[in-house]
N, C-alpha and C positions, 0 to 999 in steps of 0.2 A: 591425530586430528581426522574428523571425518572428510571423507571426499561425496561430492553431489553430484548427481549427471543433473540436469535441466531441469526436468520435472518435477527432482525431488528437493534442486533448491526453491524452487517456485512455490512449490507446498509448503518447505519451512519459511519462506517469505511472506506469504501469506500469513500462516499461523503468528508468524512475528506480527507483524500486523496489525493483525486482527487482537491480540493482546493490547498493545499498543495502546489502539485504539479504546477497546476497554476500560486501561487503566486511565485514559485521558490523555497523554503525553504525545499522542497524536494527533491529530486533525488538520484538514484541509482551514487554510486560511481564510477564505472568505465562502464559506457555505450559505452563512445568513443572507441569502438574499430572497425575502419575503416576496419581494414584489415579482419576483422573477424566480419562483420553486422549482420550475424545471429548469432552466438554465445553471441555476442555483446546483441542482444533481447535477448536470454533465458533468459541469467542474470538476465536481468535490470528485465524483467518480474517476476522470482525468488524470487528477492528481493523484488520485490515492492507486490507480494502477499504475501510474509513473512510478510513483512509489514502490509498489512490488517488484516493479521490472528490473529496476536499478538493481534492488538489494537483490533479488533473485541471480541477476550476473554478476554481483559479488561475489555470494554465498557459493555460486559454482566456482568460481576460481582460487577458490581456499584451495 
């Protein structure tokens, strides 16, 4: 099994991701909000780095 220091699980966190994302099977929950685009991005953005961070201190502790 491989081992990650920090940086290099953050990158394959990312890459996960960002796949993820891609395929669909990702996304922030409530992005749509029209009335409100900018707030609308912090969110999504929010979550979606919540999201790397978690799986990034996973990925390290393999």
């Amino acid at each position: 099994m491989a081992t990650y220091n920090r940086t290099e699980a953050t990158e394959r966190a990312i890459e996960i991701a960002r796949l993820a994302v891609q395929a669909g099977v990702l996304h922030p929950v409530a992005v749509d909000n029209r009335s409100n685009p900018e707030e609308s991005g912090k969110n999504a953005a929010a979550w979606l780095g919540g999201f790397v961070a978690e799986l990034a201190g996973r990925i390290e502790k393999l």
